[in-house]
KETIMI-408253 format. One record per atom (N, C-alpha, C): residue in three letters; atom name; x, y, z. Coordinates in steps of 0.2 Angstrom, whole numbers, plus 2048, in hexadecimal, padded with zeros to 3 digits. Example, Ala and Ser with C-alpha at 12.3 -4.5 7.8 and 13.67 -1.06 7.14 Angstrom:
+--------+-------+-----+-----+-----+
: residu : atome :   u :   v :   w :
+--------+-------+-----+-----+-----+
:    ALA :     N : 842 : 7E4 : 827 :
:    ALA :    CA : 83E : 7EA : 827 :
:    ALA :     C : 842 : 7F0 : 827 :
:    SER :     N : 840 : 7F5 : 823 :
:    SER :    CA : 844 : 7FB : 824 :
:    SER :     C : 840 : 800 : 827 :
+--------+-------+-----+-----+-----+
//
This chain:
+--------+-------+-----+-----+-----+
: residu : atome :   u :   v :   w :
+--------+-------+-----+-----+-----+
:    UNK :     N : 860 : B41 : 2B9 :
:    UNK :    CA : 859 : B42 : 2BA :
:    UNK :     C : 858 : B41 : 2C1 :
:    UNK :     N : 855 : B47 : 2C3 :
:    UNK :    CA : 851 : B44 : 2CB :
:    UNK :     C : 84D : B46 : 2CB :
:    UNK :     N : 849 : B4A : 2D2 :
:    UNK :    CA : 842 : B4A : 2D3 :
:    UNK :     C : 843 : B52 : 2DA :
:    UNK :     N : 841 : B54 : 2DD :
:    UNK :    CA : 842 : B5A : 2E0 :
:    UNK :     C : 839 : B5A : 2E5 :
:    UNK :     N : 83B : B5D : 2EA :
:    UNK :    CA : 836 : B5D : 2F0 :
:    UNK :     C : 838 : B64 : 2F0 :
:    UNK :     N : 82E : B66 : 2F0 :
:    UNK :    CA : 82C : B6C : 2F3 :
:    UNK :     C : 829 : B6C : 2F8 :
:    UNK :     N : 82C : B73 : 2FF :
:    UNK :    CA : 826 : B71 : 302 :
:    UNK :     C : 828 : B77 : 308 :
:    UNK :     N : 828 : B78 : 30D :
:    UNK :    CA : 826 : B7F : 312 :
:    UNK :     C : 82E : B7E : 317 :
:    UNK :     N : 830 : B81 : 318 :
:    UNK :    CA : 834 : B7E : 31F :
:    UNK :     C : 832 : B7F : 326 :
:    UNK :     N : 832 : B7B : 32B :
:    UNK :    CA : 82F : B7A : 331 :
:    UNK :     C : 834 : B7E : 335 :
:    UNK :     N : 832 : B7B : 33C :
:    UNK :    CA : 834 : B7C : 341 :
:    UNK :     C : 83B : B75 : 342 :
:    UNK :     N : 838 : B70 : 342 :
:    UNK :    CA : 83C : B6C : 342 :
:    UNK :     C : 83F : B67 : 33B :
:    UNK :     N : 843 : B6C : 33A :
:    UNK :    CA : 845 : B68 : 332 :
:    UNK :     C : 84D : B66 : 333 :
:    UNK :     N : 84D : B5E : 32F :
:    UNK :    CA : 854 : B5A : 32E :
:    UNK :     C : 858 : B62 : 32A :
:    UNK :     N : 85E : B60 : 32E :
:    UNK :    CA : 863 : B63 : 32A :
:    UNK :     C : 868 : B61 : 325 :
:    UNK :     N : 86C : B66 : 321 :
:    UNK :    CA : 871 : B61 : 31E :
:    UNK :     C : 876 : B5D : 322 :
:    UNK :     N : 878 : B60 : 328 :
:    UNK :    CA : 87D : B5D : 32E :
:    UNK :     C : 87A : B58 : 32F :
:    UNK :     N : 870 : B56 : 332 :
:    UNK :    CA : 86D : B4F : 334 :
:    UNK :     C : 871 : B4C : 32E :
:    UNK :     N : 86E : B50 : 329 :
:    UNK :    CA : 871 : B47 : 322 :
:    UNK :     C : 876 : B44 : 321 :
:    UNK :     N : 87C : B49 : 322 :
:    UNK :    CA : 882 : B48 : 321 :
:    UNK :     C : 886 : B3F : 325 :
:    UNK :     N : 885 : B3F : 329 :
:    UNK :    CA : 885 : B3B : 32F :
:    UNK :     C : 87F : B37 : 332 :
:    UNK :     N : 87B : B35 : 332 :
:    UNK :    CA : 875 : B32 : 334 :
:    UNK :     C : 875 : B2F : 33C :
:    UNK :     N : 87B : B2A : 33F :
:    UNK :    CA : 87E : B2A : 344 :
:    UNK :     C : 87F : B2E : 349 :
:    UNK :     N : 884 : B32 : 347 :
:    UNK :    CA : 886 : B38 : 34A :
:    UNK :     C : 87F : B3D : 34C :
:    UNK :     N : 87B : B3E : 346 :
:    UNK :    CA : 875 : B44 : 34A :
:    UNK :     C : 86F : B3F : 34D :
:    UNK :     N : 86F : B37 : 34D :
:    UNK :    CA : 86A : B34 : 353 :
:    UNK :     C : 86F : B34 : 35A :
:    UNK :     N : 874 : B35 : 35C :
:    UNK :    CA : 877 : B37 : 361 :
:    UNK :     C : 876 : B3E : 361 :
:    UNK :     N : 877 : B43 : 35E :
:    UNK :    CA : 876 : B49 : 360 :
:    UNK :     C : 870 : B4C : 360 :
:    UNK :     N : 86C : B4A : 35D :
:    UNK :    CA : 866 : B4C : 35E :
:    UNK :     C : 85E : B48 : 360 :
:    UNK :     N : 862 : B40 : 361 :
:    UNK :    CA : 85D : B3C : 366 :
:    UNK :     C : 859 : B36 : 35F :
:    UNK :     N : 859 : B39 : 35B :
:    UNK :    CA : 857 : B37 : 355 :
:    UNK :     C : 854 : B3A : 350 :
:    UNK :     N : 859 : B3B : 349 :
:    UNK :    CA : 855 : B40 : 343 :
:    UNK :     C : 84E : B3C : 342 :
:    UNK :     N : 84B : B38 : 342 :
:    UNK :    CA : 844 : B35 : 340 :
:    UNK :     C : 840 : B3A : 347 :
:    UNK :     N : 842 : B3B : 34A :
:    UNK :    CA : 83D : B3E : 350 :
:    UNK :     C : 83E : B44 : 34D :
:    UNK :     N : 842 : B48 : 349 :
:    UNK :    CA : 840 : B4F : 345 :
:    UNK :     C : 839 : B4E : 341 :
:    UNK :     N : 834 : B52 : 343 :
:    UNK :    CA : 82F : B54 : 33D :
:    UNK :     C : 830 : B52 : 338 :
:    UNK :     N : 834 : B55 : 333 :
:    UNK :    CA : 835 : B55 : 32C :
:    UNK :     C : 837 : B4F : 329 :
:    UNK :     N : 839 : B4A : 32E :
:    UNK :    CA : 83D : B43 : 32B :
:    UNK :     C : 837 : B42 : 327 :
:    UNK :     N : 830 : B41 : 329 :
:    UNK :    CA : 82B : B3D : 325 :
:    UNK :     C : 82C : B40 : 31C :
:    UNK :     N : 82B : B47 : 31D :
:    UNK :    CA : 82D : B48 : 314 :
:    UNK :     C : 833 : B47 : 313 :
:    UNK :     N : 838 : B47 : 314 :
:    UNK :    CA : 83E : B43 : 312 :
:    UNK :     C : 83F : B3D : 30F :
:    UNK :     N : 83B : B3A : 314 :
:    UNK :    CA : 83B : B33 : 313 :
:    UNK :     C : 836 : B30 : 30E :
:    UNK :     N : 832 : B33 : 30E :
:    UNK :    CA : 82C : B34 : 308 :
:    UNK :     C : 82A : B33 : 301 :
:    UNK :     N : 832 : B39 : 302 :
:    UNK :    CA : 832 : B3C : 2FA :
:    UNK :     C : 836 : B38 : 2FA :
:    UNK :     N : 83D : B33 : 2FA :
:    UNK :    CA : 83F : B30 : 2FA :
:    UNK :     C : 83D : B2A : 2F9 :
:    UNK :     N : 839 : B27 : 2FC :
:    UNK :    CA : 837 : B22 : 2FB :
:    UNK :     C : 833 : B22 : 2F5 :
:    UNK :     N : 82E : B28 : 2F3 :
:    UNK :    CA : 82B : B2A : 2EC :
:    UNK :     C : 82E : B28 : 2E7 :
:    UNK :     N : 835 : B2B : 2E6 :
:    UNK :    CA : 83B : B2D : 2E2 :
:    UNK :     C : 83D : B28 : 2DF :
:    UNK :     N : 83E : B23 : 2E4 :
:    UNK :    CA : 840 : B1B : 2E4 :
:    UNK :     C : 83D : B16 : 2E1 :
:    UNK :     N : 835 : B18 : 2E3 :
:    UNK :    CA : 82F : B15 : 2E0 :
:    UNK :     C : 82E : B14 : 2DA :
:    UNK :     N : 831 : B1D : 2D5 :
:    UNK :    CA : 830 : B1C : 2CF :
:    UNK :     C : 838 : B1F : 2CD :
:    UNK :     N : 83E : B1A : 2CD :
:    UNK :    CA : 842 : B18 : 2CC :
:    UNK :     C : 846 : B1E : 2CB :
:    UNK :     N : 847 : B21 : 2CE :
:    UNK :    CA : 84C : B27 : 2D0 :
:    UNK :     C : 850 : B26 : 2D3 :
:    UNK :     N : 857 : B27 : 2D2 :
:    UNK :    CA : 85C : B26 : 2D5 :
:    UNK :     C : 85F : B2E : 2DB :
:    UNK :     N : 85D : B33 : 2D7 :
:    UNK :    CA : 85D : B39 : 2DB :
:    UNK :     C : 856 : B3E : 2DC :
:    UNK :     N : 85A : B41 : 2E2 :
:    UNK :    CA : 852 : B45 : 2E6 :
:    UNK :     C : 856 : B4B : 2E8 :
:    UNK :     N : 853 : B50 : 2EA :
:    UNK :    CA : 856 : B59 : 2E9 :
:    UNK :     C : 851 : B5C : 2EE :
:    UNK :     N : 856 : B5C : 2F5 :
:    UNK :    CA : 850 : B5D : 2FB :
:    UNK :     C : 856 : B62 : 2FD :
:    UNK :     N : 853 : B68 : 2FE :
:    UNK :    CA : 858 : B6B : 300 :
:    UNK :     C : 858 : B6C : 307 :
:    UNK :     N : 854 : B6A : 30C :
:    UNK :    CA : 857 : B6B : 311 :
:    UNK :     C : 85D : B64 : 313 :
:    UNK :     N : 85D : B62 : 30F :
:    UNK :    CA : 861 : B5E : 311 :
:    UNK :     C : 868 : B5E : 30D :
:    UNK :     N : 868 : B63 : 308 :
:    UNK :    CA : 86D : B66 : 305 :
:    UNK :     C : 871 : B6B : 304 :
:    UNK :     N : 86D : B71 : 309 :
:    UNK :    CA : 86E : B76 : 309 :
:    UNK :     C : 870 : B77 : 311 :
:    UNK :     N : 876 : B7A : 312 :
:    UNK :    CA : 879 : B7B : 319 :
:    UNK :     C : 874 : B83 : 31B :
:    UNK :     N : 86E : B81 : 31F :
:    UNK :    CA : 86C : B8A : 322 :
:    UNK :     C : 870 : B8D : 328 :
:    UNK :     N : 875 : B8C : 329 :
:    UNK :    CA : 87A : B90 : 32E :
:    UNK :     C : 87F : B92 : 32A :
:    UNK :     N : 880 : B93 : 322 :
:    UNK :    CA : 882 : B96 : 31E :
:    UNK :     C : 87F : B9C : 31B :
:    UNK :     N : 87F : BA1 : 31B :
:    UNK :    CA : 87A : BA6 : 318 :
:    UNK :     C : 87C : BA5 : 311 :
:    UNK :     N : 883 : BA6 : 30F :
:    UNK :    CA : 886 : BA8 : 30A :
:    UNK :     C : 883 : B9D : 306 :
:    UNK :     N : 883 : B9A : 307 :
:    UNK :    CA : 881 : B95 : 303 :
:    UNK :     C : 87B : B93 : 304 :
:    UNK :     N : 876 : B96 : 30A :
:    UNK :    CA : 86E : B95 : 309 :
:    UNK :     C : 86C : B9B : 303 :
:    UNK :     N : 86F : BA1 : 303 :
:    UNK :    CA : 86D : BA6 : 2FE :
:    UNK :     C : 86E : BA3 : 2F8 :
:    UNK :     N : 874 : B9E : 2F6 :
:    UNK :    CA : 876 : B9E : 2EE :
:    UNK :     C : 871 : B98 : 2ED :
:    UNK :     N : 870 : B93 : 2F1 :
:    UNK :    CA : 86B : B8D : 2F1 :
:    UNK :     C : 864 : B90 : 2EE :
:    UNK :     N : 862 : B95 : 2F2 :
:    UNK :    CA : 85B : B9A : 2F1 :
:    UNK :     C : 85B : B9D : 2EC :
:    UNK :     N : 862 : B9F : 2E7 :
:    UNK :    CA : 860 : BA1 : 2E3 :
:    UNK :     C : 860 : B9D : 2DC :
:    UNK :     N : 863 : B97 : 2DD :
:    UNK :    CA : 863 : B8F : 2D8 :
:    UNK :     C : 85E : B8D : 2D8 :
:    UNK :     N : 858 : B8D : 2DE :
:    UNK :    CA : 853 : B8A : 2DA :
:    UNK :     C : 84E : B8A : 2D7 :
:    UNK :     N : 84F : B8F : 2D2 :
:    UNK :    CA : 84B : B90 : 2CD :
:    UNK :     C : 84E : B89 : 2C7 :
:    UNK :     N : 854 : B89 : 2C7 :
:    UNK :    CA : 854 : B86 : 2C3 :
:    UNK :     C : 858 : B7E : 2C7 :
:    UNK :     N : 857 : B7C : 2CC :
:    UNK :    CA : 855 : B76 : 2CF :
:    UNK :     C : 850 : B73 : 2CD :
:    UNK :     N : 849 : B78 : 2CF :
:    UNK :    CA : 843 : B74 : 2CD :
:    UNK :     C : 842 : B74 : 2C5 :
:    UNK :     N : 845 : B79 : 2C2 :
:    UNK :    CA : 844 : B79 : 2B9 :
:    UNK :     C : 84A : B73 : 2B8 :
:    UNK :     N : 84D : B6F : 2BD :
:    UNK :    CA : 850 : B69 : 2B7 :
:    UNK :     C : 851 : B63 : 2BB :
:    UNK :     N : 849 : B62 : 2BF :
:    UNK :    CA : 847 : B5D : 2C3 :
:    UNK :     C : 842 : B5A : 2BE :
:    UNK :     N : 842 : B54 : 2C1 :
:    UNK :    CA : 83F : B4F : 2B9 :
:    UNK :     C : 835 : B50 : 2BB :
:    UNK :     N : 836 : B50 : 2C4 :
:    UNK :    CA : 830 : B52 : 2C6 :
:    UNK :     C : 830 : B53 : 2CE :
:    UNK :     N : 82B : B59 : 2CF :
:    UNK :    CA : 82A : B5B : 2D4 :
:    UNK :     C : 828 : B58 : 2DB :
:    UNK :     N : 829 : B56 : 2E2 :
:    UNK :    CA : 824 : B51 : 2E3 :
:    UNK :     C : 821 : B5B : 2E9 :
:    UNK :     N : 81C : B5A : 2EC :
:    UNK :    CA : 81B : B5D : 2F0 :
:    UNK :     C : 819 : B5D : 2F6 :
:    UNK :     N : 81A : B5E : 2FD :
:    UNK :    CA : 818 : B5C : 303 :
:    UNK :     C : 813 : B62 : 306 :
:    UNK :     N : 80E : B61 : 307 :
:    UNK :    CA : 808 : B67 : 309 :
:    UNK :     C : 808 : B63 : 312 :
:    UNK :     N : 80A : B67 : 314 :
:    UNK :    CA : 809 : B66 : 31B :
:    UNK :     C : 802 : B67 : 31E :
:    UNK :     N : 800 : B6B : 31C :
:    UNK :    CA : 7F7 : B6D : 31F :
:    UNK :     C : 7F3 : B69 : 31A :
:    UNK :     N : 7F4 : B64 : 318 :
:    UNK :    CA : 7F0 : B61 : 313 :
:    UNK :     C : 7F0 : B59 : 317 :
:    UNK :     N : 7EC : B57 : 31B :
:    UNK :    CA : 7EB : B50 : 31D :
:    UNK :     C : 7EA : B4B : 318 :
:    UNK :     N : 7EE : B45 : 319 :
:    UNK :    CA : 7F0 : B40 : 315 :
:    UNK :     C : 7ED : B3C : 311 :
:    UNK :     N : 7E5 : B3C : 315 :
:    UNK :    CA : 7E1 : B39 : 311 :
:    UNK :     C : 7DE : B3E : 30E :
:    UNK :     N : 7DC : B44 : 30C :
:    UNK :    CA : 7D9 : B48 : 309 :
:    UNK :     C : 7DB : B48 : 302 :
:    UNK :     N : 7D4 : B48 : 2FE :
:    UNK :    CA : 7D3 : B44 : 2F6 :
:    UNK :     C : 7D1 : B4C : 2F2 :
:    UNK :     N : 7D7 : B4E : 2EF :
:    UNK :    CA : 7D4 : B53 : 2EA :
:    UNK :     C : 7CC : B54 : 2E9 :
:    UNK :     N : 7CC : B4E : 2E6 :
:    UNK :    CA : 7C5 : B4F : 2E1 :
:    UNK :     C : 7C0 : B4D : 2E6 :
:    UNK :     N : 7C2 : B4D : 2EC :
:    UNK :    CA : 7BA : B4C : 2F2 :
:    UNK :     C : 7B6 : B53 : 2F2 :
:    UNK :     N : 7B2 : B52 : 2F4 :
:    UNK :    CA : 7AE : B5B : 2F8 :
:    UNK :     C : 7AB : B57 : 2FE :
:    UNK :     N : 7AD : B5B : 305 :
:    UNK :    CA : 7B4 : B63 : 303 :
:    UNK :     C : 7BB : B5E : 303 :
:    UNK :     N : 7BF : B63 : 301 :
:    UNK :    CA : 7C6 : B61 : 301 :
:    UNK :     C : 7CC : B66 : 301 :
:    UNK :     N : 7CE : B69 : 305 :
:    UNK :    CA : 7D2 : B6D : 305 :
:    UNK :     C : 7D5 : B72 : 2FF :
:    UNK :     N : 7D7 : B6E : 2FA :
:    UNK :    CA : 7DA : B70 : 2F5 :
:    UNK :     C : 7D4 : B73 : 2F0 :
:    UNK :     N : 7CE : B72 : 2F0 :
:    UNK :    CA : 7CA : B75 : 2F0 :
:    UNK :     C : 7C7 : B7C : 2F2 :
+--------+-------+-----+-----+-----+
//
């Protein structure tokens, strides 16, 4: 059972090298928490955890994208990645944190 993150990829997203090593890419890159993207990682993670899940299906952190040949087979798995994900989490970037569906106005809206 796990739980799976949707969400857009940025400009500055962890990769699966950051993860590999967590030491190794704070020397080489100064620090992976200073990437953008750490906060959703960390996040959804921390969600996952919350509500006793042992595993989490984030593919930038799974998927090597300086492989064409394995970003493509990844890209074409996750249909059914998210079909045998116990629950979706989602990160909307252009949606600020305190913004409340059922307020008016509200984005999602």
């Amino acid at each position: 059972k796990y739980v799976i993150l949707s969400y857009t990829w940025g400009k500055e997203e962890v990769t699966s090298q950051d993860i590999q090593d967590l030491s190794i890419a704070e020397e080489e890159i100064g620090c992976v928490e200073g990437k953008i993207s750490w906060v959703k990682v960390t996040s959804a993670c921390a969600y996952a955890r919350r509500y006793y899940f042992e595993w989490i299906w984030i593919d930038l952190c799974c998927i090597n994208k300086e492989s064409s040949a394995e970003l493509s087979k990844a890209l074409n798995s996750m249909y059914g990645y998210y079909g045998n994900s116990m629950v979706c989490y989602v990160y909307l970037q252009d949606v600020p944190r305190d913004d409340r569906p059922h307020n008016n106005p509200s984005l999602f809206r």
